[in-house]
C-alpha positions in Angstrom: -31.7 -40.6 6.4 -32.8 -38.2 9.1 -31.5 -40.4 12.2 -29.7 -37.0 13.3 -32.3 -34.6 12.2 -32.4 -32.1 15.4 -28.7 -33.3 16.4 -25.6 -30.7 16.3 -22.6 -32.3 15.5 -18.6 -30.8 16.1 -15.9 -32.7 13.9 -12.2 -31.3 14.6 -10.6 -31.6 11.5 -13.6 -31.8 9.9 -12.2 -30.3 6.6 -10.3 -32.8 4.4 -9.9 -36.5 4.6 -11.2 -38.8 7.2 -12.5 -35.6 9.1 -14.7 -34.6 5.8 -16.1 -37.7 5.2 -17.2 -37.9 8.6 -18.6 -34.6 8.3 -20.7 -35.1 5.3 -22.4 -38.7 6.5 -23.5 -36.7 9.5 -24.4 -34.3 8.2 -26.4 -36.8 5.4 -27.8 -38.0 8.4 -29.5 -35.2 9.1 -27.2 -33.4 11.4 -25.9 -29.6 11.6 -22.2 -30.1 11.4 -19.7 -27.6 12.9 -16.8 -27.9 10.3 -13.2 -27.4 12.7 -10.4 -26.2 11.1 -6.9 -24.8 11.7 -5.6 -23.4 9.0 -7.0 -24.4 5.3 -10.1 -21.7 5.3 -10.4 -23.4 1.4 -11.0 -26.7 2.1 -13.3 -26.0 5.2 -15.7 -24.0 2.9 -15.6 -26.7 0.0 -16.7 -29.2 2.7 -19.4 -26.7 3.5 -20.6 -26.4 0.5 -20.6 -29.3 -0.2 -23.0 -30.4 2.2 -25.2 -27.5 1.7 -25.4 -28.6 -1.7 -26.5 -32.1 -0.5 -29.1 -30.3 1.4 -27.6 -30.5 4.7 -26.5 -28.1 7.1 -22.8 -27.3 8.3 -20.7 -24.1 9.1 -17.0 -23.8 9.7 -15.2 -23.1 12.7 -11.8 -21.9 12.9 -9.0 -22.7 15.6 -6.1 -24.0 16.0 -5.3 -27.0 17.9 -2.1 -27.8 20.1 -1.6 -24.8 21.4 -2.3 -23.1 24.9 -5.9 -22.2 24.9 -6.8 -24.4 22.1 -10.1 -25.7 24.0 -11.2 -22.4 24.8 -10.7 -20.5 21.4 -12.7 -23.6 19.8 -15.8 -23.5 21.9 -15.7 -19.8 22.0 -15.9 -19.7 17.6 -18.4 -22.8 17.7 -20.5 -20.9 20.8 -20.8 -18.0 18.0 -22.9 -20.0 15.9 -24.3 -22.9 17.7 -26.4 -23.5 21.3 -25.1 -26.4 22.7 -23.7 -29.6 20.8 -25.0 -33.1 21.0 -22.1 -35.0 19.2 -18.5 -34.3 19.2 -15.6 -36.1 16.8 -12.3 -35.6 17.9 -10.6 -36.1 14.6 -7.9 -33.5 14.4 -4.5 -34.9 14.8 -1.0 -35.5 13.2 1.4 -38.3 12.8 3.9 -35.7 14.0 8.0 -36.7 13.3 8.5 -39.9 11.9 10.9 -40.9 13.9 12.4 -43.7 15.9 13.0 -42.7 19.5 16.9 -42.1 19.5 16.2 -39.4 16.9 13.2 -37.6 18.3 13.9 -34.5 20.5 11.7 -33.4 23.2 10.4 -30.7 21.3 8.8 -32.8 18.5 7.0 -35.1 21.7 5.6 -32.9 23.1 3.8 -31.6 20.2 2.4 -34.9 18.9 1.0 -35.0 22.5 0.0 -31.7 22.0 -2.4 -32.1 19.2 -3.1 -35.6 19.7 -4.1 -36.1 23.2 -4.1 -33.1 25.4 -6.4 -31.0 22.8 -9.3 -33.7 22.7 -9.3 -33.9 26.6 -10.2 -30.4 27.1 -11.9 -30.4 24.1 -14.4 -33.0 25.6 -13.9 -31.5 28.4 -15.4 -27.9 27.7 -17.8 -29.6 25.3 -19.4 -31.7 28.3 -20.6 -28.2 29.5 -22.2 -27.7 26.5 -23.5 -31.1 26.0 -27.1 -32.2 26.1 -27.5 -35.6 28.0 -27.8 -39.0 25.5 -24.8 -37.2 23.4 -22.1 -38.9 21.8 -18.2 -38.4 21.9 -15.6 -40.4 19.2 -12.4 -40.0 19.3 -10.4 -41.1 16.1 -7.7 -43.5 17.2 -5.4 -46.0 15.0 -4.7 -49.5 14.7 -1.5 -48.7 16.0 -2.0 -48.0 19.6 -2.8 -52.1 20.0 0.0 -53.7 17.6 4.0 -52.7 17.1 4.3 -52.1 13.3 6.2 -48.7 12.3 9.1 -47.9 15.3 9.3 -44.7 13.5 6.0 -43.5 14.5 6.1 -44.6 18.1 5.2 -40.8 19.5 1.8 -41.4 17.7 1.2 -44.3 18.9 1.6 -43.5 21.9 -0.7 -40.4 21.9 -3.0 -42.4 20.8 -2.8 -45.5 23.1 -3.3 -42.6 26.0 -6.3 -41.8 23.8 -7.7 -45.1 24.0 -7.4 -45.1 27.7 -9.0 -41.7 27.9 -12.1 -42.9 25.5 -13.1 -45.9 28.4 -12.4 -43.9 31.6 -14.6 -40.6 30.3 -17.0 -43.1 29.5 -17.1 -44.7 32.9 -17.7 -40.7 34.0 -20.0 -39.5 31.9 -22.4 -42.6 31.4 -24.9 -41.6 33.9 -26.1 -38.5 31.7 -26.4 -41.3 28.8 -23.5 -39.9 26.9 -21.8 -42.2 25.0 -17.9 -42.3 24.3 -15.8 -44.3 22.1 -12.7 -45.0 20.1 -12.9 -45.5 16.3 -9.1 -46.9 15.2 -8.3 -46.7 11.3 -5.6 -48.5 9.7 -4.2 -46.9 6.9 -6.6 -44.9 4.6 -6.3 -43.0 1.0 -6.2 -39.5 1.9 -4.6 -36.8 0.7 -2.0 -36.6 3.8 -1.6 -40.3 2.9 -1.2 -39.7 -0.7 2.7 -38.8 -0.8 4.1 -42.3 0.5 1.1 -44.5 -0.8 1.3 -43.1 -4.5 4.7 -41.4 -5.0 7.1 -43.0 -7.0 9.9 -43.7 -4.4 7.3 -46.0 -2.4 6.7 -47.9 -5.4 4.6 -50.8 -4.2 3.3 -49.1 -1.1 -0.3 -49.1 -1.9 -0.4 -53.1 -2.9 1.7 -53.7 0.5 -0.4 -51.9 2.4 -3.8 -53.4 0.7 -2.0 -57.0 1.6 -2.3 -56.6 4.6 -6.2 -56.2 4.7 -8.1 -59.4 4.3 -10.0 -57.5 2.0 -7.6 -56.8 -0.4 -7.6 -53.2 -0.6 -6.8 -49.7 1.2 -9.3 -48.3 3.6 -11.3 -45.6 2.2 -12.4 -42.5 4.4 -16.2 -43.2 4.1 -15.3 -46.9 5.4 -14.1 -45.2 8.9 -17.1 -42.4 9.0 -19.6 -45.0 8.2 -18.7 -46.5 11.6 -18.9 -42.9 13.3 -22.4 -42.8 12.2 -23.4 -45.6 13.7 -21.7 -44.8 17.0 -23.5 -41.4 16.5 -27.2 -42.8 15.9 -29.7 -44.1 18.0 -28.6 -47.4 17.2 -25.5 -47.1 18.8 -26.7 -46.4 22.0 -25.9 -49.8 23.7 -22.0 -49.3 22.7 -19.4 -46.9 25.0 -16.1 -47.4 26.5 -15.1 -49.4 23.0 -12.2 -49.3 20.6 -13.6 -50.1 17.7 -11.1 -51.9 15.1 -11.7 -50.1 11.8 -8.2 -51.6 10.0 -10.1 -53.7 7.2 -8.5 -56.3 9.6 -5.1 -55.6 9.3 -4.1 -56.4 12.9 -5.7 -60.4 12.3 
């Protein structure tokens, strides 16, 4: 496909998971994908070659997230190597403490929020600057910001329920130019982060529990959530903005 041919795509946490899978169907799609990083330089380059290999086109881009300046040091790495940006992921993100709220200490909010929320708003924010008009924004939500299911992860939840809000307002903003924004929410999907509780042997019976709960039968994969990016990012999704989009395999029916 070549839907994206000409297109220049940013994915924060484009590197491993959800993030990488995202980053290779756009790139499949004919996009050149900035590969954002924080930390694992390794996987970043395996994603990059990866796609090269496919015959597409990516390079990495280091910063990290959740920290003062965050926005800034991004755009500045990305700036390096790209002119301008016509679709932007916000992936990056972390589950933070798991922890119900009498045991979480202020310090472990307000990094959650950190990371979660406060990074993709000036991340959007710089990359509206940079921008060309008809582009698309999607930020990476969860089914959890619409139903009540795991007490001890109610500081990500609500980072991304603040998300969610975010995702319709900018799109309110921001529609004039013909920029697109909306909210992709995953329910739970076999990554690697994933793989400790849904696999290890003292969650025995995680992975059927969680596959229950799907209609499908079965754990999301991360090509089931970037397949839905890609249509938010093509021409075809041009009609849809302001939307959380319920990518759970139907796990909050």
């Amino acid at each position: 496909m070549s839907t994206l041919k000409g297109k220049t795509a940013l994915v924060t946490g484009g590197s491993r998971g959800i993030g990488r899978a995202i980053s290779e169907r756009l790139a499949r799609d004919g996009a050149r994908v900035a590969v954002h990083y924080g930390r694992d330089e390794r996987a970043a380059a395996e994603t990059v070659a990866a796609i090269t290999a496919a015959g597409g086109s990516a390079f990495a881009v280091r910063a990290r997230l959740g920290v003062p300046g965050d926005a800034e040091a991004l755009w500045a790495a990305y700036d390096e190597q790209a002119d301008g940006v016509d679709i932007l992921v916000n992936n990056a993100g972390t589950d933070g403490v798991r922890k119900p709220i009498g045991a979480t200490t202020e310090e472990e909010f307000d990094g959650v929020f950190a990371l979660n929320t406060k990074a993709p708003f000036f991340v959007a924010k710089l990359g509206l600057e940079r921008m060309r008009d008809g582009g698309r924004i999607v930020n990476i939500s969860t089914g959890l910001s619409r139903r009540a299911m795991m007490t001890d992860l109610i500081a990500y939840a609500m980072t991304k329920g603040a998300l969610d809000v975010f995702t319709m307002t900018l799109a309110k903003e921001v529609g004039p130019r013909g920029i697109t924004v909306n909210a992709v929410a995953p329910g739970v999907v076999d990554t690697d982060l994933n793989a400790g509780w849904l696999r290890g042997e003292r969650n025995k019976g995680a992975w059927e529990a969680m596959a229950e709960m799907s209609p499908l039968r079965r754990v999301g994969e991360p090509r089931d959530i970037a397949d839905v990016v890609g249509f938010l990012a093509s021409p075809e999704g041009r009609w849809v903005t302001g939307q959380w989009i319920d990518a759970t395999g139907g796990a909050l029916l």
